[in-house]
C-alpha positions as CSV (number, residue, x, y, z in Angstrom):
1,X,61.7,41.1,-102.1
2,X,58.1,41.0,-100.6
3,X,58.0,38.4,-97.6
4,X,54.6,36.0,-98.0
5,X,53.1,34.7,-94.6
6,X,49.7,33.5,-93.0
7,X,48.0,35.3,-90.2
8,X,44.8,34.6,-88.1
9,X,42.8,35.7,-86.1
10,X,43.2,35.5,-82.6
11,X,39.7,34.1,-81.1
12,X,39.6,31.6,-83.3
13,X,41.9,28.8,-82.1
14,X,40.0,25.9,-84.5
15,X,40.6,27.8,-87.7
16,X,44.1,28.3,-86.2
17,X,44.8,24.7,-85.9
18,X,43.0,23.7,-89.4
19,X,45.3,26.1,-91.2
20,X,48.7,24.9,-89.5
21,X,47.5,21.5,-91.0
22,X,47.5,22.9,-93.9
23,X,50.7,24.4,-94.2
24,X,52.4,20.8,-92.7
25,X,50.7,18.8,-95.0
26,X,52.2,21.2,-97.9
27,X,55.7,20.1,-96.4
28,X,54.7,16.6,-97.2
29,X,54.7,15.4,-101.0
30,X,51.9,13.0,-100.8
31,X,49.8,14.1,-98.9
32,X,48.9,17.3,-100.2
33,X,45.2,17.9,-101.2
34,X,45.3,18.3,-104.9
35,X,42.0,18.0,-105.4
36,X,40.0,19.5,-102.6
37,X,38.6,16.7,-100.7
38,X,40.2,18.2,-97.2
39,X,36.7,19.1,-96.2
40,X,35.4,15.2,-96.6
41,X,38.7,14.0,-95.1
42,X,38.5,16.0,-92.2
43,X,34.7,15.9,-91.7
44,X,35.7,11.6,-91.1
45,X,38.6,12.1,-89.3
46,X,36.7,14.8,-86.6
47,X,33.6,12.2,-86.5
48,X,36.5,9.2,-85.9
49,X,39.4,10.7,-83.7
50,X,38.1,14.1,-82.0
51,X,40.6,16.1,-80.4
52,X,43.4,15.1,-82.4
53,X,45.1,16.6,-85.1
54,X,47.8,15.8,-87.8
55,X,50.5,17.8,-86.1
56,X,49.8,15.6,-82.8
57,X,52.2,12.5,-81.8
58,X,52.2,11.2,-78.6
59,X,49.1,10.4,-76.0
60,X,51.3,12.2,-72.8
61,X,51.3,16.0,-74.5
62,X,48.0,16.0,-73.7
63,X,49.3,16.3,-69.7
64,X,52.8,18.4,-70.4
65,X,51.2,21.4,-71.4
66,X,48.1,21.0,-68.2
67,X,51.1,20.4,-65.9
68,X,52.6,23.6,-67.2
69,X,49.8,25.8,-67.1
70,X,48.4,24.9,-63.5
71,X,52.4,24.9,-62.0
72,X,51.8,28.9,-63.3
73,X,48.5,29.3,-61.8
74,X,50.1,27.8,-58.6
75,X,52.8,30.4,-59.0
76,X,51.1,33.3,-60.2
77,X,52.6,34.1,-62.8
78,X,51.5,37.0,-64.4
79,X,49.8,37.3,-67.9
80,X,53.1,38.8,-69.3
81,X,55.4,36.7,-68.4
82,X,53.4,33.4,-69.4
83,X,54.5,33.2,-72.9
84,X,58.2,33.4,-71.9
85,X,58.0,31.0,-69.1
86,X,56.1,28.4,-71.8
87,X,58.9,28.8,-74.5
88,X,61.6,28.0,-72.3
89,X,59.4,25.4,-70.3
90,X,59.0,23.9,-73.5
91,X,62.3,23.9,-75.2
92,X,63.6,22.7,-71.7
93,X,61.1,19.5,-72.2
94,X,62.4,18.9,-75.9
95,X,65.8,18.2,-74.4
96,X,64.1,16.3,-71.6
97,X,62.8,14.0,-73.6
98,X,65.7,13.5,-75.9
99,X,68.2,13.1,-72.9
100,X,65.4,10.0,-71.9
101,X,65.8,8.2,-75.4
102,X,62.8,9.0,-76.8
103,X,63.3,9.4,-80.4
104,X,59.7,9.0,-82.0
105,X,56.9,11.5,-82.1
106,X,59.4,14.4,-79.9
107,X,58.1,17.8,-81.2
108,X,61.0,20.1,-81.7
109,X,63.7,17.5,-82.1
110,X,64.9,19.5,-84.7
111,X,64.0,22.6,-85.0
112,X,64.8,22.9,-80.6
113,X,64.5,26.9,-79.7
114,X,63.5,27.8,-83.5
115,X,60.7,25.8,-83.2
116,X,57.3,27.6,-84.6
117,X,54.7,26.4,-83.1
118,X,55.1,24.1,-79.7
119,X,53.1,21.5,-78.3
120,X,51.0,23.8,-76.1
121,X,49.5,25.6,-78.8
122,X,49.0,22.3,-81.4
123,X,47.1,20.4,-78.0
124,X,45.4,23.2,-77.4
125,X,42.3,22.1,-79.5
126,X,42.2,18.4,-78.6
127,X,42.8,19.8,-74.6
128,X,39.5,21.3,-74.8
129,X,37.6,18.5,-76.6
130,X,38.4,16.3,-74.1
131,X,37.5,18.4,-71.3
132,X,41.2,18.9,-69.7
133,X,40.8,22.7,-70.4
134,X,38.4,24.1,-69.2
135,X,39.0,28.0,-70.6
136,X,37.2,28.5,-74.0
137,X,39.2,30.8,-75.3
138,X,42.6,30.8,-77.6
139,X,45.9,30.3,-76.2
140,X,46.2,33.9,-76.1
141,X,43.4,35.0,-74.8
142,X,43.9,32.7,-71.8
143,X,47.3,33.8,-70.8
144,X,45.7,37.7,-70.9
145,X,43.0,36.3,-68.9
146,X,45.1,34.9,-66.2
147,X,45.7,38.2,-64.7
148,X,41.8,38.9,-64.1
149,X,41.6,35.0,-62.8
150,X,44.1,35.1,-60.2
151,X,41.9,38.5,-59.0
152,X,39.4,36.5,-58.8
153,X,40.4,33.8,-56.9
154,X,41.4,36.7,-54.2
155,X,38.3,37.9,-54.2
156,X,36.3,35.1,-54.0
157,X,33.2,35.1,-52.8
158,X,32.7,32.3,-49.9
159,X,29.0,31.7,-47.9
160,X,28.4,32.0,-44.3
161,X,30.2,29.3,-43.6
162,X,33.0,30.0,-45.3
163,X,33.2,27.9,-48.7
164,X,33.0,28.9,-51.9
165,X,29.9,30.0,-54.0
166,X,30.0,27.8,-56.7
167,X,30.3,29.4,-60.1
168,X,33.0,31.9,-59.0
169,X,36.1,31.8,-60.1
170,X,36.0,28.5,-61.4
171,X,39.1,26.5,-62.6
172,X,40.8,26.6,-66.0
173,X,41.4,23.1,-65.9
174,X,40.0,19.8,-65.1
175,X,40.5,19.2,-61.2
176,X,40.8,15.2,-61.6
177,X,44.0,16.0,-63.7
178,X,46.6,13.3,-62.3
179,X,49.9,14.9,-60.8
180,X,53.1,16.0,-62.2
181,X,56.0,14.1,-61.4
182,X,58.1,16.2,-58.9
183,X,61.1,16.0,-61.6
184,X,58.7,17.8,-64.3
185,X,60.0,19.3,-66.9
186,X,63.5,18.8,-65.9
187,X,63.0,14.9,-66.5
188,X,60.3,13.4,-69.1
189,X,59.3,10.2,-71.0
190,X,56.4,9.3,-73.2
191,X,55.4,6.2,-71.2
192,X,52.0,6.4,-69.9
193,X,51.4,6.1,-66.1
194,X,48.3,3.8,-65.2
195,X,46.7,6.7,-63.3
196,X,47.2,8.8,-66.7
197,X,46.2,6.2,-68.8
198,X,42.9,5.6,-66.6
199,X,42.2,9.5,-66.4
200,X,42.5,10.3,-70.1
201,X,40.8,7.4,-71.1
202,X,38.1,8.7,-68.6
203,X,38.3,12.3,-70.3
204,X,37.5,10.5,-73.7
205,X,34.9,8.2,-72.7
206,X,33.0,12.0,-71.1
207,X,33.7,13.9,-74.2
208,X,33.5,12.1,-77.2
209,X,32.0,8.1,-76.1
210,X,30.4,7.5,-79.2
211,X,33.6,7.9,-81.2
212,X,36.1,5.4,-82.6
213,X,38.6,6.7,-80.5
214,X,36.6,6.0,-77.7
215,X,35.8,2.8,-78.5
216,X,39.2,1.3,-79.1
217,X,40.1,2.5,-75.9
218,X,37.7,1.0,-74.3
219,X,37.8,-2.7,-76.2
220,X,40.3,-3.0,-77.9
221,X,44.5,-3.9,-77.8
222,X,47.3,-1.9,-78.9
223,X,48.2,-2.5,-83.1
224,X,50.9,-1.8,-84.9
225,X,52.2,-1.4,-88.3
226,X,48.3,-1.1,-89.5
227,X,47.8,1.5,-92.3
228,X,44.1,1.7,-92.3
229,X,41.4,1.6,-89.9
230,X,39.3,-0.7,-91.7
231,X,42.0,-3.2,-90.8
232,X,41.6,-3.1,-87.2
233,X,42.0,-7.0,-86.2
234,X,39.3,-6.1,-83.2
235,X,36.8,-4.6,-85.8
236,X,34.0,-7.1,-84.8
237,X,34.1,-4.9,-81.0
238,X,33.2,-1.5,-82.8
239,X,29.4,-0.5,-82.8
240,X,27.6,-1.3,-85.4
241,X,27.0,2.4,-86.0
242,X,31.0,2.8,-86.6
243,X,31.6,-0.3,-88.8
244,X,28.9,1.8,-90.9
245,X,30.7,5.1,-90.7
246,X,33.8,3.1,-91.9
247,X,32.4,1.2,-94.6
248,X,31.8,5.0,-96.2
249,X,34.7,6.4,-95.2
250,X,36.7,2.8,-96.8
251,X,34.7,3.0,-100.0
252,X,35.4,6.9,-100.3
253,X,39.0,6.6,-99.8
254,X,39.8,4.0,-102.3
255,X,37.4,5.2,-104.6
256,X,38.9,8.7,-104.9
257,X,42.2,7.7,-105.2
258,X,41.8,6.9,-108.3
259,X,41.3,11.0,-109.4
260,X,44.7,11.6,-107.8
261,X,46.9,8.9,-109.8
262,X,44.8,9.9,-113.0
263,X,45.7,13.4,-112.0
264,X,49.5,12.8,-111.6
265,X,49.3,10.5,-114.6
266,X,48.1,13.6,-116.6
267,X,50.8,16.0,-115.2
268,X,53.5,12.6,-116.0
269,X,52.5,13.1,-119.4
270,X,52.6,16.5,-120.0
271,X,55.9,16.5,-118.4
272,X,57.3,13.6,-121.1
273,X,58.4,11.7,-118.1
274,X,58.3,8.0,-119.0
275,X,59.2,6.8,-116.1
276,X,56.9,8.5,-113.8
277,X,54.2,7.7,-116.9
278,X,54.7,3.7,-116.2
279,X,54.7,4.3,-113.1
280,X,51.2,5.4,-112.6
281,X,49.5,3.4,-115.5
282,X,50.7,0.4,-113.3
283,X,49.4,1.9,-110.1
284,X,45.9,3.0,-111.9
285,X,46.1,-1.0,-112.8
286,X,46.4,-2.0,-109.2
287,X,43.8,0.4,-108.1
288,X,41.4,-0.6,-110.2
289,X,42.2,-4.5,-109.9
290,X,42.0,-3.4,-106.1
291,X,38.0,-2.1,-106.7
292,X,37.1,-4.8,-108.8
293,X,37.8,-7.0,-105.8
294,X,35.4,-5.3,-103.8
295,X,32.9,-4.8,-106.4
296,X,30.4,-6.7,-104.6
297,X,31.0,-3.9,-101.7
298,X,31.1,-0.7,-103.9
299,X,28.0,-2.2,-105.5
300,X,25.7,-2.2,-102.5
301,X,27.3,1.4,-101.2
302,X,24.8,3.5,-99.9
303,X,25.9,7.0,-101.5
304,X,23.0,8.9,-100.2
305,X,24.1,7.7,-97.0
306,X,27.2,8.5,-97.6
307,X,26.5,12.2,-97.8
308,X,24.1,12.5,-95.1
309,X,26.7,11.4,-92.7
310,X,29.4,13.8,-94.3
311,X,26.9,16.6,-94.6
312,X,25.7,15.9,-90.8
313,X,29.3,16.9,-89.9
314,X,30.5,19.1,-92.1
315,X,29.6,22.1,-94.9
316,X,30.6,20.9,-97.7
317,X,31.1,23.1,-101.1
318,X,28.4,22.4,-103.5
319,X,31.0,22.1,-106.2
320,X,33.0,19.4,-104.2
321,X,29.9,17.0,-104.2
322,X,29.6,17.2,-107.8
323,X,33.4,16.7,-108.6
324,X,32.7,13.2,-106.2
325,X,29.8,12.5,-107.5
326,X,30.5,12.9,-111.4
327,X,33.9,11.1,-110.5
328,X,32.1,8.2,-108.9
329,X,29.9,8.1,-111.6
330,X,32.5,7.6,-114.2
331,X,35.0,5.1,-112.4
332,X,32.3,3.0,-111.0
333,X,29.4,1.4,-112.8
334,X,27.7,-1.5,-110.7
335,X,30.6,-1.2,-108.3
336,X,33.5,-2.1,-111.0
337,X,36.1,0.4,-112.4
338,X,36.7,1.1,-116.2
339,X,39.4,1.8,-118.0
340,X,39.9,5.2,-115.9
341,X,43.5,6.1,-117.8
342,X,42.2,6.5,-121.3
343,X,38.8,7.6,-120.1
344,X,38.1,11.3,-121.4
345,X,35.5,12.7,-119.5
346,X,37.5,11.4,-116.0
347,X,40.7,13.4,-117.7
348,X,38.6,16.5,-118.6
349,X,36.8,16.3,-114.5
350,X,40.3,16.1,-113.3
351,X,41.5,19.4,-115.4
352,X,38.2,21.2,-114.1
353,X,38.5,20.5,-110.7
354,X,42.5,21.3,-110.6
355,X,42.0,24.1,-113.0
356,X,38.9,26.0,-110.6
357,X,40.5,25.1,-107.4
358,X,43.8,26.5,-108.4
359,X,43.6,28.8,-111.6
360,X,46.9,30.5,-112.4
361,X,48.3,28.0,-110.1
362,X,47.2,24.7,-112.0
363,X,49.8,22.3,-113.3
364,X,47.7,21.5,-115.9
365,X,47.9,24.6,-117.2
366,X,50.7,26.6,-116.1
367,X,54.3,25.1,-117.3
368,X,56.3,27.2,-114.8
369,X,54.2,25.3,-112.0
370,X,54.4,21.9,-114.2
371,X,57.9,22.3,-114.0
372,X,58.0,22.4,-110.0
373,X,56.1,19.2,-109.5
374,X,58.2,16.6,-107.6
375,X,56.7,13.3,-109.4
376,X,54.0,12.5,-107.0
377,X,51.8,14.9,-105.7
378,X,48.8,13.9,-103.4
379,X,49.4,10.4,-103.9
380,X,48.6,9.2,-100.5
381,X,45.8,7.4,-99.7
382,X,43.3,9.2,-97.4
383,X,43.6,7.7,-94.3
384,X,41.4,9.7,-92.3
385,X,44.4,10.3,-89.2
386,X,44.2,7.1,-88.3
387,X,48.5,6.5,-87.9
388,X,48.1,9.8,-85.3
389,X,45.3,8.4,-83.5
390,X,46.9,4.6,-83.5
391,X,50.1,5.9,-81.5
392,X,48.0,8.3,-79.5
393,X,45.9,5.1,-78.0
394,X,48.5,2.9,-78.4
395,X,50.4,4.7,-75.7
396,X,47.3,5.3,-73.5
397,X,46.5,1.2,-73.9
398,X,50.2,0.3,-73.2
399,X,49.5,2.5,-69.6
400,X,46.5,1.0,-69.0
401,X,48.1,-3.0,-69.3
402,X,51.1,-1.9,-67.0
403,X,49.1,-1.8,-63.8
């Protein structure tokens, strides 16, 4: 039997990250994009929270893997011995931070050695954004570059009076990056330092200050148990500018949840599941009792505005826009929802859209893959990786109020 797998290409460490996503959010029932809007999703989520990612957990990776790399540069190590030296570095700091009680957000806590991709690579991204990595290349391409850097650092060029030209040989990584504990990686928690918590919030506030992420760092308090953004109990202290990106990115995500309970309604029905059937006629109910409470909201919703932001940030397929546009036309008219179950044109968009993303694949039109739906498929509202990014700052503000 023929093996299937996913390859990329080495250079390009963003379309790396982006399909890893992928393949975790296919491990996940509901949150699965059934209907293409990953591109909108994302396109919110970059604008909101850069430098994070869905397979991200806790605000202090962003100084393991640093603390790693520059105790190598320190050492020498030499390009190909770097990739053996992270992987046991790494598994070594799984069992570190097990041994210190942490239990939430530890990547590898159960997969350990096996472990397929570990928290060097999945930070990688995010390190760069925020200006703690300095090397704009792959993962891989910097440990084969590390060789050529360490010859350059012996050969470096100094003036008349003895200091270095600037330029030459610079460093891989930020040079304001806070210490490593002398215990490091042998010992390791997830709590925050105030130094680390001042330095990455200093990183953010460089790189990305116009962004949510910056901004609740800077304003706000740490929240918990709060599913959406738009909830944020400090929402007054965002910009003006933000409280208008999230009024688009609110309206689009209850909006077009609507197309994924219609679509799992369809594949309930064709599957004779009267269970799963009630169950979704009673969630379209609540979704659209949800809209009509915000009619007054959905009403005034700028959609061209809408788009420009999206389309400012992201390329967007041409056939995308229409699916949300026709879909917004039909379940919205002056800012209330209709009767979206027993609509037909909003059933016959649906089987379009899954039919053209997916073709042989499609549920709706395939019984062997009707027959391997779990129930609920891409039933999660979009929440534009807001939990990620709430335990991400939530450790950073906890650091900042221990000094």
């Amino acid at each position: 039997m023929l093996q299937s797998s996913i390859a990329w290409i080495d250079f390009s460490e963003e379309d790396r990250r982006k399909m890893m996503e992928i393949v975790a959010l296919f491990k996940e029932r509901d949150t699965r994009d059934e209907l293409g809007l990953g591109t909108i999703r994302d396109a919110f989520a970059d604008l909101f929270f850069p430098g994070t990612s869905t397979l991200q957990t806790r605000a202090r990776y962003y100084l393991f893997a640093p603390w790693l790399y520059r105790k190598y540069e320190e050492r020498r190590v030499p390009s190909h011995r770097i990739s053996e030296r992270l992987r046991s570095d790494e598994v070594k700091l799984i069992g570190a931070l097990q041994d210190a009680g942490e239990s939430d957000g530890v990547i590898g806590s159960v997969s350990g050695a096996s472990l397929q991709r570990f928290p060097a690579s999945i930070y990688w991204n995010g390190l760069r954004s925020w200006g703690i990595l300095r090397h704009s290349g792959s993962q891989g391409q910097y440990h084969r570059w590390l060789d050529h850097f360490y010859k350059q650092q012996r050969e470096q060029l100094k003036t008349d009076d003895d200091e270095p030209v600037e330029g030459w040989g610079g460093a891989n990584w930020d040079p304001g990056l806070p210490k490593a504990p002398d215990s490091f990686p042998d010992e390791a928690d997830f709590q925050v330092t105030p130094e680390e918590a001042r330095y990455l919030r200093e990183r953010v506030m460089l790189s990305c200050h116009d962004s949510l992420l910056a901004t609740i760092l800077d304003r706000c308090e740490p929240v918990d148990d709060l599913e959406f953004i738009w909830q944020h109990p400090q929402l007054s202290l965002f910009l003006p500018t933000q409280q208008a990106w999230l009024a688009h990115a609110h309206n689009f995500s209850e909006s077009m949840r609507g197309a994924v309970l219609l679509y799992n309604l369809m594949l309930a029905e064709l599957s004779e599941r009267q269970d799963r059937i009630e169950e979704y006629k009673e969630s379209l109910e609540e979704w659209q009792n949800g809209l009509t409470a915000r009619s007054a909201q959905l009403a005034a919703w700028n959609r061209h505005g809408f788009w420009k932001l999206v389309l400012d940030h992201a390329r967007i397929p041409v056939p995308t826009r229409r699916f949300v546009d026709h879909w917004l036309g039909l379940s919205l008219v002056d800012g209330r929802p209709g009767d979206i179950a027993t609509n037909d044109a909003a059933r016959a968009l649906i089987r379009d859209r899954e039919v053209r993303l997916k073709r042989g694949r499609s549920r709706l039109e395939n019984q062997r893959h009707l027959e391997m739906w779990s129930g609920a498929a891409g039933i999660a509202q979009l929440e534009y990786r807001w939990p990620i990014a709430r335990r991400i700052t939530n450790d950073m503000l906890r650091g900042l109020m221990s000094t």
